[in-house]
N, C-alpha and C positions, 0 to 999 in steps of 0.2 A: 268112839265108844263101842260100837260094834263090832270093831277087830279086836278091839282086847278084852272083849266078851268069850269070842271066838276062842281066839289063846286061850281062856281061863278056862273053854270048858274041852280043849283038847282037839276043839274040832279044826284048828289049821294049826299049825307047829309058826313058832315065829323065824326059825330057818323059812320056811317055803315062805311066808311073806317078806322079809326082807330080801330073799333072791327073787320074789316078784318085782317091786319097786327097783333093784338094781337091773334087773333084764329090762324094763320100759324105758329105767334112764340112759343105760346103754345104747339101746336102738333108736329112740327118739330124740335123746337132748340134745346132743351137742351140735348138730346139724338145722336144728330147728329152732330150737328155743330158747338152747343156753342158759338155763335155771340153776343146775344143781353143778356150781365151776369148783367145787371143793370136795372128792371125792374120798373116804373113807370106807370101800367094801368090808378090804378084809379083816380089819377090824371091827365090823358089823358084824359081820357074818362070825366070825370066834364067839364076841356077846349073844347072838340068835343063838347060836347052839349052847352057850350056859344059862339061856334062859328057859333053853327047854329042857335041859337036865333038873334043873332048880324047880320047875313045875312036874316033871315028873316023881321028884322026889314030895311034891305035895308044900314046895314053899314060892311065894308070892312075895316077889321085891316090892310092888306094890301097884296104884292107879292105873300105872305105864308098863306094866311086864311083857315088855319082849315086841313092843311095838315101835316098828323101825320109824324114824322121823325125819327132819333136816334142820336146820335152822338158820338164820340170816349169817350171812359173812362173818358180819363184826362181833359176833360173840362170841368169846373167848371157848374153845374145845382143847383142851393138853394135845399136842402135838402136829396141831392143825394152822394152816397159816388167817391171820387176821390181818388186811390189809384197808378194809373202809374201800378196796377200789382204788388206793393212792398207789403210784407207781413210787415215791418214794418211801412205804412202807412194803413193800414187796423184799420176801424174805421173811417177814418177821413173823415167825411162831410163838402160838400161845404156850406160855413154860405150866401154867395149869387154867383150869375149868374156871370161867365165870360162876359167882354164886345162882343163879338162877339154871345154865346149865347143870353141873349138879345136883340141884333140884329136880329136874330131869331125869338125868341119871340113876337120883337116888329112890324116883321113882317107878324105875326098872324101863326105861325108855331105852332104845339103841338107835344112837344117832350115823345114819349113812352119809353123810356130807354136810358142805356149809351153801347157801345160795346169795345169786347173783346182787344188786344193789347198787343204789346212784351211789357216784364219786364222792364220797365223804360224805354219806347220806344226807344230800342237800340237792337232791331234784324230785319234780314228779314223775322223773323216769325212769329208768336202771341200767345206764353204760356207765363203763370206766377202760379206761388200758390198762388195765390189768388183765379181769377177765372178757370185756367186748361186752355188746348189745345183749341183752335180755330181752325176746319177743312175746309178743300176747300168743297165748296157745290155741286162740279161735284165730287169731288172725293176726299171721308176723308182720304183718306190713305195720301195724296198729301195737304203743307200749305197753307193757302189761303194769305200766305204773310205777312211784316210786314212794319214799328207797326201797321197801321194804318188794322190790318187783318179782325177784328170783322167785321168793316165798312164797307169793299166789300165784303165778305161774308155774309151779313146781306142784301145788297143789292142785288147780286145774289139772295140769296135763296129766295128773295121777301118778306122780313121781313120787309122794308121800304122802302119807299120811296125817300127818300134822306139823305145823311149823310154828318158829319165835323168832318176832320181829319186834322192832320199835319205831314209835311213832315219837315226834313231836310239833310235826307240822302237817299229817294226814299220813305219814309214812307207814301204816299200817293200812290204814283206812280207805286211802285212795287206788293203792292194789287191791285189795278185796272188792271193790265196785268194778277195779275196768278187768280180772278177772271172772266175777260173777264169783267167788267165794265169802265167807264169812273173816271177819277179823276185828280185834277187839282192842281199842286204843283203852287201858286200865287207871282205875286212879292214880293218881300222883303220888308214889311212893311206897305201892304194896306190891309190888315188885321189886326188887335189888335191882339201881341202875346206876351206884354208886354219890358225887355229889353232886352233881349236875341239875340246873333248875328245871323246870317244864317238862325233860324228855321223861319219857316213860318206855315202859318194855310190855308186851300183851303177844296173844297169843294168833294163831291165823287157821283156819281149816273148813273142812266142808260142812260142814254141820253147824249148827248153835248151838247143841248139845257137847260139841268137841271142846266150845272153848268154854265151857263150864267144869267141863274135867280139867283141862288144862290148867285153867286157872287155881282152880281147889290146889292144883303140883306149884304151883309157881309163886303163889300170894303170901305172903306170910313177911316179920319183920326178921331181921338179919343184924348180925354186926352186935357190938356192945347192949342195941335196946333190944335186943332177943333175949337178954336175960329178964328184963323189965317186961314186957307185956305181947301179949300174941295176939295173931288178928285174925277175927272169925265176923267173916260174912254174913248177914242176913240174907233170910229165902224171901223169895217174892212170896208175897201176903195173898197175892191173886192166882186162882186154878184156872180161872176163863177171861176169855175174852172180854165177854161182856162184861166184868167188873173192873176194866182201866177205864180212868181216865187219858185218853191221849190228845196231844196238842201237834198240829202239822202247822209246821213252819216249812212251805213247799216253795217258796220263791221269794227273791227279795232284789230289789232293786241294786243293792251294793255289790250284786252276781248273782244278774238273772241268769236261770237257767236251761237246757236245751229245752227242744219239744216234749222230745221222748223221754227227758229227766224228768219232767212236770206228769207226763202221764203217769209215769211209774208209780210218781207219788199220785196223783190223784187212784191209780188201782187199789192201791194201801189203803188209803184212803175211805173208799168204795167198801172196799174187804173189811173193814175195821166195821164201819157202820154194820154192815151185812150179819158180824157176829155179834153185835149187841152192843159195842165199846160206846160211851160218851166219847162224842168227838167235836172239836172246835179245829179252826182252821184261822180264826184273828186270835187266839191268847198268842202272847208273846211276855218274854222276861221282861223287864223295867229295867232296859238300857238302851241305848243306844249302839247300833252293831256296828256303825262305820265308828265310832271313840274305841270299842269294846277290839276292834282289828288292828287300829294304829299301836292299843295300849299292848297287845299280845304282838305285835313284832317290836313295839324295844323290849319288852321284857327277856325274848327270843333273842336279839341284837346283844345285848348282855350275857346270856348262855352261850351263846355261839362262839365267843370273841374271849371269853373269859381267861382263853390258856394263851394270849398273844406273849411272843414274848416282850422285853421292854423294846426293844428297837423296832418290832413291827405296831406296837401300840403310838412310840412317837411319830411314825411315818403315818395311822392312823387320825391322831391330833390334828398333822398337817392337812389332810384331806379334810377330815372336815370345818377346818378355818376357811380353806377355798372354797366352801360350798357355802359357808355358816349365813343365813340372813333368806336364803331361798325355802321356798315351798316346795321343791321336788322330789317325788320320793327318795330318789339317791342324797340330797342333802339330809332328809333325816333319818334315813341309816346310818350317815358317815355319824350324824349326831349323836345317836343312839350308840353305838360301836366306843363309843370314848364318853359315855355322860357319867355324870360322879355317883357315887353311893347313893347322897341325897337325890339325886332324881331319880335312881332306880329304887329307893324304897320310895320316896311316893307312888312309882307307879304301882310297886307291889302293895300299897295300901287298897291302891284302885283298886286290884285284883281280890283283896280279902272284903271291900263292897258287893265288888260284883260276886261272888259263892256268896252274901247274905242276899241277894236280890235271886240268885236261884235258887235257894233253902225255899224262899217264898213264894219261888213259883209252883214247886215240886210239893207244896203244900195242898196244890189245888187239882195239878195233874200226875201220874204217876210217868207216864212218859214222852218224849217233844219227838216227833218224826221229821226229820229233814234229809233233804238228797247230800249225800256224799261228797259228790263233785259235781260241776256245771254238765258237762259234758259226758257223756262217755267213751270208751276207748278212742284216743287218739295218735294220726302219724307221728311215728318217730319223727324225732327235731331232734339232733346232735352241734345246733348251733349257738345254744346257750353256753354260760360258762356259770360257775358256781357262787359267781363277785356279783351277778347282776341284780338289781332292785324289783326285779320281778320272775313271774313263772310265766312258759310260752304251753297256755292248753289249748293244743289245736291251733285256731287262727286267732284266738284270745290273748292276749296280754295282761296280765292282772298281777297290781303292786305284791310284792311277794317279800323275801326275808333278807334279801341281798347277801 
C-alpha cells in the first residue's frame, strides 16, 4: 500500500522499483532460495515504463498502478509457462491470463515473474523437477512451506512486493507462518478459481493492510452471474481493540502443538487482554474437530480425484476393494477417492451444518485465534510422495489428504 502511494504521488517512478525487485532477485534467488523460477523482466520493465508515462500524463489504471508483483506458478500469465511443478506439463504456456490475474493487471499491477510451489500443489513444502527446492529465506536448511512456498519466500526475501496464491489445504496459510508474512486463505468463491470444490485463491504479502487492497482487486463475481449480482464486502464494525470479542483456540489434542507455537499464542493472547479485547480461551464451535477433519478430507478426496480419467478411476475402485473393511487412514482415502454422489452429498450436507453451527458461533465472538501450523519452520524432507495418506512436519506425521 505504501509503494503505490509512493508511485501515486511521484515520489519513486515504478521503473526504479521494478529494477529494484529484479536486481535483489538477480543477486540473491537463484543461488539461495529459488522463489521467483519464472522470470518475466523485460516485459516488466516495457509495463514500468507505460505506467509512468500514463501517471505522468495524470492517468491512474488503478489500486495497482505500476506496482511490480509475482504470483504462484500455476496461475495462468499469457506467454508464461504453467506447469503445477509436473515434469509432464513442462512446455506448456498459458495462451491467455487467468481471470483473477487480469484483475491484476486491470488493476495497473506489473507482474515480474511466476513462483516456486509443491509438485501439483499437494505438499507442505515447495520442490518439484521442474524448478528444484524452494528455501526458507531466514534459514535454507528449513521449508519455507507449501504449495503456496515460492510466494512467501519471495516475499520475505524482498523479491516482491506482493503475491497470489491458493490454498485449499493451508497452501496459503502454512507459507505465510513458516515465512513470518501475512496471507489470506478467502471465502469460497469470491475469487475466480473456476469449478473446482474447496480450493480457493487469496492473496500473500507483508502487511495486513496489503491484503485488504489486494483483495478489494481480486474479489468480485465473474463469468455468466457477473451479470446478475456484484459483491461488496463489509467493513469491520470495530475501530479498537477493545470492542472484539475474541475466542483462542491455542491447542487441541487432535494436533498438539510446539512450545514456541503455544507461546506465540499465549503473547496474542496477553496482548489482546492488554488492549481491552473480551477474551475467552474455552468457547469453541459445536462440533467435533476430529469428525469435522475426516469430513473435510473426503470432501477434499473428491475435489482432488475429480478429473481421473475412466481407466485411472477403475484401477482406483480396485484399490479400494483391497483395502475395503479396514480403519486405516489409506483405506479410507482409497474410499473416499471412488465414493458415490450419495455419499459425497451427505457429506456436503455435513458441511452446510457445520457453516450453521459457525454462524452461531460468530454471533457471540467476532473473531477465533488459532495457530497456523503445529510447528514451525521445518527440515526439508524430499522423501514423501504426493499418493501418501499423510504430511511428514518435522518429525510429525499427521493423517493428511493422500
Amino acid at each position: 500500500q505504501s509503494l503505490c502511494e509512493l508511485i501515486r504521488s511521484k515520489a519513486v517512478t515504478s521503473r526504479r522499483l521494478t529494477q529494484h525487485f529484479i536486481d535483489r532477485i538477480e543477486a540473491h534467488d537463484l543461488q539461495t532460495v529459488n522463489a521467483v523460477v519464472v522470470r518475466d523482466f523485460a516485459r516488466a520493465l516495457e509495463r514500468a515504463d507505460a505506467a509512468d508515462e500514463a501517471m505522468a500524463k495524470g492517468e491512474v489504471w488503478g489500486a495497482l498502478h505500476g506496482l511490480p508483483m509475482t504470483v504462484k506458478e500455476n496461475n495462468d500469465v499469457q506467454g508464461l509457462p504453467s506447469t503445477s511443478g509436473n515434469v509432464k506439463k513442462k512446455g506448456h504456456v498459458a495462451a491467455e491470463h487467468s481471470v483473477p490475474v487480469q484483475r491484476l493487471l486491470d488493476a495497473g499491477a506489473i507482474i515480474i515473474g511466476k513462483t516456486n510451489l509443491a509438485l501439483d500443489l499437494n505438499d507442505v513444502q515447495s520442490y518439484n523437477e521442474v524448478y528444484g527446492r524452494c528455501n526458507n529465506p531466514y534459514d535454507t536448511s528449513t521449508t519455507p512451506g507449501g504449495s503456496s512456498g515460492g510466494a512467501a519466500a519471495a516475499l520475505a526475501a524482498g523479491f516482491t512486493a506482493l503475491e497470489f496464491g491458493g490454498d485449499i489445504g493451508g497452501s496459503i496459510r502454512t507459507p505465510a507462518h513458516c515465512c513470518g508474512v501475512f496471507g489470506h486463505k478467502s471465502t469460497f468463491g469470491i475469487i475466480p478459481v473456476g469449478v473446482q470444490d474447496i480450493v480457493v485463491k487469496g492473496p500473500l504479502a507483508r502487511a495486513p493492510e496489503d491484503l485488504a487492497l489486494a483483495l478489494g482487486v481480486l474479489a468480485g463475481s465473474w463469468g455468466p452471474s457477473a451479470r446478475g449480482w456484484q459483491l461488496q464486502l463489509p467493513r469491520c464494525p470495530h475501530s479498537k481493540l477493545s470492542d472484539f470479542r475474541v475466542a483462542i483456540w491455542g491447542d487441541d489434542a487432535l494436533c498438539p502443538v510446539d512450545e514456541d507455537v503455544r507461546a506465540a499464542v499465549a503473547s496474542v493472547t496477553q496482548a489482546l487482554r492488554s488492549a481491552g479485547a473480551t477474551v475467552s480461551e474455552e468457547a469453541r464451535p459445536d462440533f467435533d474437530a476430529g469428525e469435522v477433519f475426516d469430513l473435510y478430507k473426503q470432501l477434499l478426496a473428491a475435489a482432488e480425484n475429480n478429473g481421473l480419467s475412466p481407466e485411472a478411476f477403475d484401477v482406483a475402485v480396485q484399490e479400494a476393494k483391497e483395502t475395503e473393511g479396514e480403519s486405516t487412514e489409506l483405506a479410507k482415502q482409497r474410499c473416499w477417492i471412488v465414493q458415490s454422489h450419495h455419499a459425497w452429498h451427505a457429506a456436503h450436507l455435513k458441511r452446510e451444518q457445520l457453516r450453521v453451527a459457525w454462524e452461531s458461533f460468530f454471533k457471540d465472538y467476532d473473531v477465533l485465534v488459532t495457530p497456523v501450523c503445529c510447528s514451525d519452520a521445518w527440515p526439508h524432507d524430499p522423501s514423501g510422495t504426493t499418493d501418501q495418506p499423510f504430511w511428514k512436519v518435522g518429525d510429525r506425521v499427521i493423517p493428511g489428504t493422500g
